[in-house]
C-alpha positions in Angstrom: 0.0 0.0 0.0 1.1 3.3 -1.2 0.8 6.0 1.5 1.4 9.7 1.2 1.1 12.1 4.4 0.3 15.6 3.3 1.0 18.6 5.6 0.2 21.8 4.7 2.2 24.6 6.4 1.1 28.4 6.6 3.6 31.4 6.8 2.8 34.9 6.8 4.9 38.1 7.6 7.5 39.1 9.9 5.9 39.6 13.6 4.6 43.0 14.2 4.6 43.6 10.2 0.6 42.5 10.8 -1.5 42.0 7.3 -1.6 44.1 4.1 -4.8 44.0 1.9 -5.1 41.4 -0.1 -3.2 38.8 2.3 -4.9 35.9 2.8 -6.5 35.3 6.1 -5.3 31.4 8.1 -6.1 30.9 12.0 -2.0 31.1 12.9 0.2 31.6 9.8 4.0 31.2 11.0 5.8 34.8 11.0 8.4 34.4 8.5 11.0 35.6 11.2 10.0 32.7 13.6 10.8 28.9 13.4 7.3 27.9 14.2 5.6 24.6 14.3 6.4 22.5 11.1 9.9 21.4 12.3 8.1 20.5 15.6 6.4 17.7 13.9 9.0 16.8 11.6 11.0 15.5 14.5 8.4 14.2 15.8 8.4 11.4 12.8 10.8 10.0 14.5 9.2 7.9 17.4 7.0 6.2 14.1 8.1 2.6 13.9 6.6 2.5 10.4 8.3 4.6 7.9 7.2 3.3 4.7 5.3 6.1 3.8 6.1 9.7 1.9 5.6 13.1 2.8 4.4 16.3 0.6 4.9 19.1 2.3 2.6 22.0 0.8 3.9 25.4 1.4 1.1 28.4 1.5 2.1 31.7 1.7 -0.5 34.1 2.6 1.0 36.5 -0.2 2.9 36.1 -3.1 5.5 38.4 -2.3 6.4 36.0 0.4 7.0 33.0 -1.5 11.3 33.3 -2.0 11.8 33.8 1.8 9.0 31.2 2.7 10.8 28.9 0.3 14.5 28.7 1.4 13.7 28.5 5.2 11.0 25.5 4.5 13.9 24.0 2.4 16.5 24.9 5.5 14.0 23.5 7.8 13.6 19.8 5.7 17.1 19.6 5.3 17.7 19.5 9.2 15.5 16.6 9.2 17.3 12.9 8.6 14.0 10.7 9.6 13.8 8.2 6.9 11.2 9.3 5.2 11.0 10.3 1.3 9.8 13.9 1.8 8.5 15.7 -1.6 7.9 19.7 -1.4 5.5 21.5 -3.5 5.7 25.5 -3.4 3.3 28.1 -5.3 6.0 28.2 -8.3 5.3 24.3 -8.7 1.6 24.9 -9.0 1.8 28.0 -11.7 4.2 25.1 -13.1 1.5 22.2 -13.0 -1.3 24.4 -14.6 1.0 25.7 -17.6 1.3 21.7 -18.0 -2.2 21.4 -18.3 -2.6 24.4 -20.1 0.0 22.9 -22.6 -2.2 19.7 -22.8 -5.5 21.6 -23.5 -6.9 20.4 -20.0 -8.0 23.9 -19.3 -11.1 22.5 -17.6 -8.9 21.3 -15.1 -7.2 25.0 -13.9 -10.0 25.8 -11.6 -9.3 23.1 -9.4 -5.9 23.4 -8.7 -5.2 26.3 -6.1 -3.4 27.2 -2.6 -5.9 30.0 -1.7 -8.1 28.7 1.8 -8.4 25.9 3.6 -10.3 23.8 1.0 -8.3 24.6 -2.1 -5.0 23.5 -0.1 -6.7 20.2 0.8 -7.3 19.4 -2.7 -3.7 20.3 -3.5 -2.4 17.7 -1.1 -5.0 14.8 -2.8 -3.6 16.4 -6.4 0.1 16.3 -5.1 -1.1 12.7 -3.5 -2.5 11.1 -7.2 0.7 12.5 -8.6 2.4 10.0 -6.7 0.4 7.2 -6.8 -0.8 7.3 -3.2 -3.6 4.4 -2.2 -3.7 6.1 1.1 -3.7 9.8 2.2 -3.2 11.0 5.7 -3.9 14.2 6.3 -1.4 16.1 9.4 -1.5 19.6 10.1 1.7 21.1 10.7 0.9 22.1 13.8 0.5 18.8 15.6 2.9 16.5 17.4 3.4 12.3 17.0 3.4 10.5 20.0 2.1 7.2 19.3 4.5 5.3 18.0 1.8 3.1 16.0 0.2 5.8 14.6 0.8 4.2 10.7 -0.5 0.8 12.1 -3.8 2.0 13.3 -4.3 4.5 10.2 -4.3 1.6 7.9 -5.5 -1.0 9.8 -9.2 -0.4 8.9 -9.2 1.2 5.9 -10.7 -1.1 2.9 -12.5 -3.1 4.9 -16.1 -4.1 5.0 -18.4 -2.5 7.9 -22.1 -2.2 7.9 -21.6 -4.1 3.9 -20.0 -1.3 3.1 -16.0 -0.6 2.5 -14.4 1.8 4.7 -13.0 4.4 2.8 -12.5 7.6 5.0 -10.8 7.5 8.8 -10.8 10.1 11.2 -8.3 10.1 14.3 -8.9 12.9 16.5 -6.9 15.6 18.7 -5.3 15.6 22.5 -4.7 18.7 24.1 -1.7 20.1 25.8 -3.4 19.0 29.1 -3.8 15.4 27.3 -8.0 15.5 26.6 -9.9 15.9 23.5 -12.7 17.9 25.4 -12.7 21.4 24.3 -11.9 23.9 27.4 -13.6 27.3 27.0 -15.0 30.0 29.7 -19.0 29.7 29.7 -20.3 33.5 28.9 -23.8 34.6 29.2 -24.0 35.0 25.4 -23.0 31.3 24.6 -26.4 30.7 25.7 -27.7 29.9 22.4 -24.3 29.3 21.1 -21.7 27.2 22.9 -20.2 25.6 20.1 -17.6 24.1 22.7 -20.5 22.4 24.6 -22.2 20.8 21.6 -18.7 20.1 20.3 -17.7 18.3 23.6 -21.0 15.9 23.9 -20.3 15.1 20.0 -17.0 14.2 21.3 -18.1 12.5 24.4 -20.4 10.3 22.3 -17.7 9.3 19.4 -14.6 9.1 20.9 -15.1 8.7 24.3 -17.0 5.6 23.9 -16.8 1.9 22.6 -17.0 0.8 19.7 -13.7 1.6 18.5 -15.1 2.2 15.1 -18.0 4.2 14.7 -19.7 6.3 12.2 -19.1 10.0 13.2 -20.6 13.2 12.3 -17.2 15.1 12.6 -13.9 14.7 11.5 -10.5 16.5 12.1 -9.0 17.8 9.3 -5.5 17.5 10.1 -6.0 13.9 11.4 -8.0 12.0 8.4 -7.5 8.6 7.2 -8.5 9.0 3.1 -8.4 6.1 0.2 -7.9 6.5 -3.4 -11.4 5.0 -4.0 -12.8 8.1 -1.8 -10.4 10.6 -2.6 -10.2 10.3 -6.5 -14.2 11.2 -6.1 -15.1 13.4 -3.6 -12.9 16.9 -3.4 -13.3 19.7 -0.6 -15.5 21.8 -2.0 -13.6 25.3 -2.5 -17.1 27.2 -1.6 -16.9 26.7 1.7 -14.6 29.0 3.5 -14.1 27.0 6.6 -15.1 23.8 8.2 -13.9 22.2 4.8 -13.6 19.1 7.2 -16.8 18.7 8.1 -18.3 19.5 5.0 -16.0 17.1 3.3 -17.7 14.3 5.1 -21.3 15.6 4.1 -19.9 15.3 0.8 -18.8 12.2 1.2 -22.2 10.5 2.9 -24.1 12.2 0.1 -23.1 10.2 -2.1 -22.8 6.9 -0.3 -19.4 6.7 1.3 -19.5 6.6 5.3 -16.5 8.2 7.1 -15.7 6.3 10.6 -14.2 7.7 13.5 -11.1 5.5 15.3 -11.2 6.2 18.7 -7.5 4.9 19.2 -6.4 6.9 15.8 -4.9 9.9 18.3 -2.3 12.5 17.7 -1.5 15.7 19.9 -2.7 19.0 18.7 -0.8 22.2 20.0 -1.6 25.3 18.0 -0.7 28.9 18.4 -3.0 30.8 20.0 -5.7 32.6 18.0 -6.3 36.5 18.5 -9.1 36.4 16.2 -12.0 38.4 18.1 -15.5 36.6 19.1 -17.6 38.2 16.9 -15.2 37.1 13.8 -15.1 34.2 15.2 -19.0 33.8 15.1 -19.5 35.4 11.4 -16.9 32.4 9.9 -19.1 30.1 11.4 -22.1 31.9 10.3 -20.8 31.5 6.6 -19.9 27.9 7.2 -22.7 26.7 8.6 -25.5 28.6 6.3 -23.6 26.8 3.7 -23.5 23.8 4.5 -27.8 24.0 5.4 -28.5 25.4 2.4 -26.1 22.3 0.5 -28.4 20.1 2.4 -32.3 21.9 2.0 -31.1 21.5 -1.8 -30.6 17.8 -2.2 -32.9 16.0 -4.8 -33.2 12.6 -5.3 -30.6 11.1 -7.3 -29.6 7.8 -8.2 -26.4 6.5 -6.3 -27.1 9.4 -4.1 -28.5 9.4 -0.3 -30.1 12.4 1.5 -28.5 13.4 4.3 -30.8 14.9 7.2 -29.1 17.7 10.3 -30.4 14.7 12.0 -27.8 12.4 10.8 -25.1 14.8 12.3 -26.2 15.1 15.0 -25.0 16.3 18.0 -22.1 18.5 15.8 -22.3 20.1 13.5 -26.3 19.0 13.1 -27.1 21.2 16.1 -26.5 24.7 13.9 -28.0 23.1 10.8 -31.7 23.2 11.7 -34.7 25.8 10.7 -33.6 27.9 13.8 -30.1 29.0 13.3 -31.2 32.7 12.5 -32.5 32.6 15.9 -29.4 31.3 17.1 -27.5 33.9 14.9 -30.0 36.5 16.4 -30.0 35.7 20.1 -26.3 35.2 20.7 -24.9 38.2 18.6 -27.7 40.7 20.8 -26.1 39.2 23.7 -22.9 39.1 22.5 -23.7 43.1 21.2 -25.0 44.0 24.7 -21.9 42.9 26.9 -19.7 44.7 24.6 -21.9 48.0 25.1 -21.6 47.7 29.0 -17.5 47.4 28.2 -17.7 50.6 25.8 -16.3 47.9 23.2 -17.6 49.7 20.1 -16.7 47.7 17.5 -17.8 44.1 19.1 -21.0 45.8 19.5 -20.9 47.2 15.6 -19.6 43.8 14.4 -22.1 41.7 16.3 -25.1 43.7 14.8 -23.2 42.9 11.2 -23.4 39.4 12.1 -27.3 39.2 12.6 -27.9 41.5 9.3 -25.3 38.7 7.6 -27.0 35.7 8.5 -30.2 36.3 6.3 -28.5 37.9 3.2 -24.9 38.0 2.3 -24.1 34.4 4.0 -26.3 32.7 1.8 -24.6 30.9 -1.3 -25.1 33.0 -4.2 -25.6 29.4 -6.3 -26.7 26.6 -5.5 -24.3 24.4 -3.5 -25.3 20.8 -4.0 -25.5 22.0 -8.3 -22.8 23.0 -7.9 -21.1 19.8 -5.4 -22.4 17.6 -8.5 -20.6 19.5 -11.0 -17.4 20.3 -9.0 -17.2 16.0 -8.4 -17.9 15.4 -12.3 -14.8 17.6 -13.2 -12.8 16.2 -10.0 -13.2 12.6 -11.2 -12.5 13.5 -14.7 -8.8 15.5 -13.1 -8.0 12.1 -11.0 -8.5 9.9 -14.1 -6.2 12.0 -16.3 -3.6 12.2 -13.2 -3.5 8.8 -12.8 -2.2 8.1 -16.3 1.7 6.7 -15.9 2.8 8.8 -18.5 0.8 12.3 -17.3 2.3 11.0 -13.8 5.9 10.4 -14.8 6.1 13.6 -16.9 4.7 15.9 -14.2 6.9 14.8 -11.6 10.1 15.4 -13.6 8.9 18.6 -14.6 7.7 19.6 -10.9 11.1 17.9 -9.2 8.8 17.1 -6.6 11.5 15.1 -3.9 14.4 15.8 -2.0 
């Protein structure tokens, strides 16, 4: 079995140089004057006792005016690292590079697809980079996570293809420890999380799904840097690049839509130790506003459609289904008025402004401008049609040469 792990890594300016307009906007890109996470979890390869398994390392700059520095200190970091693992690097030159190659071919259909800009299009970058080299098996790592189970390879293969419920198992998800070693999420209760502690409904999803037996269960979430994918999912079902974040979750709605159940391994661990965020609440709320509007609206527009199954909020319940029903305008509503009136009693102007946005947000500008499961249908139909074509030996042989993806 062929196995790629794809790690995306995020740098953006020097600290205290802040963001320009037009920079794109990650939860903790590494300041390009810092060492930041990625080698962290390089080393941490180390304590793996299976090593038969490459790396592609996808480097996103959150401008392009960034991408020489961001370049030679990734290449400074990798070189540091002697784990015995194949590690293959892909940089934004490489992709201008790839879609001049398919421009050259007359595959121009295939250009939209390929892209480092948000979570979802850098997803489907690692699964492009992954077909390239002939992966049966992706894991998906986020560069800001540590090994520490030294059978970490074992378990992430040790289900997949297999038969549960008469159905193969095609999609894995592990799931994250904390510094303080649990997977519960810890977060102050405010009187405004009322009707919206995400962290609550998170934590009983959790509870339910990891914290108890079977190991194997079906699972309503899934971690994006800790997912288990096969070729015979993968070369089907991309991220969808509408969704600006929660490309995760929504991957797995994808994915159940049309028939391919995602399982959670409750032993499938790894430890999770990001930066911290400085993001304020309200923007915190609006991405999830956009997020999870979408994804509704993806799901009130299903038809019936053979080799299709609907999938109900029901079905995800308790997260993400909980902010998927009929009420989330009221949820929207009620939290961002509390949310609005704390910040009032703190003179905190702009939370109050911003929080008043939100509510006027959730019934207009959130909502997809096209139709989201139209457009799932077509996006797959041209995905499939990329994976076939990248799959060729020759297309396969020629790009690598041309992309001098290794080390």
């Amino acid at each position: 079995m062929n196995i790629v792990m794809v790690i995306p890594t995020y740098w953006g300016r020097k600290r205290g140089d802040g963001y320009k307009t037009g920079d794109a906007i990650y939860d903790h890109p590494t300041p390009l004057d810092e060492e930041g996470t990625l080698i962290r979890l390089l080393k941490s390869l180390k304590i793996l006792k299976d090593k038969n398994f490459e790396v592609v390392i996808l480097a996103i700059p959150i401008a392009t005016d960034l991408e020489d520095t961001m370049t030679k200190k990734i290449l400074r970091t990798v070189e540091k690292i002697k784990e015995g693992v194949k590690f293959n690097l892909l940089f934004p030159n490489q992709v201008r590079k790839l879609k001049n190659i398919l421009t050259e071919k007359r595959k121009d259909r295939y250009i939209p697809l390929i892209g480092y800009k948000g979570y979802p299009e850098v997803r489907n970058l690692g699964l492009i980079a992954a077909r390239i080299l002939s992966a049966d098996l992706v894991i998906m790592i986020d560069d800001d996570e540590i090994f520490e189970d030294p059978f970490f390879i074992e378990k992430a293969k040790e289900f997949i293809g297999l038969e549960k419920d008469g159905k193969k198992v095609l999609g894995i998800g592990g799931y994250y420890i904390n510094p303080n070693g649990n997977y519960n999420i810890k977060k102050e209760i405010k009187p405004w999380m009322a009707y919206w502690n995400k962290a609550q409904i998170m934590n009983q999803a959790f509870d339910k799904i990891i914290g108890q037996p079977p190991r194997y269960k079906l699972t309503p979430f899934v971690f994006g840097g800790n997912m288990i994918i096969h070729k015979e999912l993968f070369t089907h079902i991309p991220f969808d690049p509408a969704i600006t974040r929660g490309e995760d979750i929504d991957y797995l709605i994808n994915a159940r839509m049309f028939c391919y159940n995602i399982y959670l391994d409750n032993l499938l661990s790894i430890k999770h130790d990001p930066p911290p965020k400085f993001h304020p609440q309200w923007r915190q709320l609006r991405e999830d506003i956009y997020r999870f509007i979408f994804e509704r609206e993806k799901l009130r527009k299903q038809r019936p459609i053979t080799g299709m199954q609907l999938v109900t909020p029901e079905d995800l319940d308790p997260y993400p289904g909980f902010f998927l029903r009929d009420d989330l305008e009221e949820k929207v509503f009620k939290s961002n008025m509390m949310l609005g009136m704390d910040a009032i009693t703190s003179n905190d102007k702009e939370t109050y402004y911003e929080s008043m946005k939100n509510i006027l947000i959730s019934v207009t500008d959130a909502y997809p401008k096209n139709d989201p499961f139209e457009n799932l249908l077509k996006l797959k139909e041209d995905w499939e049609l990329l994976m076939h074509y990248l799959g060729e030996e020759k297309v396969k042989k020629e790009i690598k040469e041309r992309l001098l993806f290794g080390l």
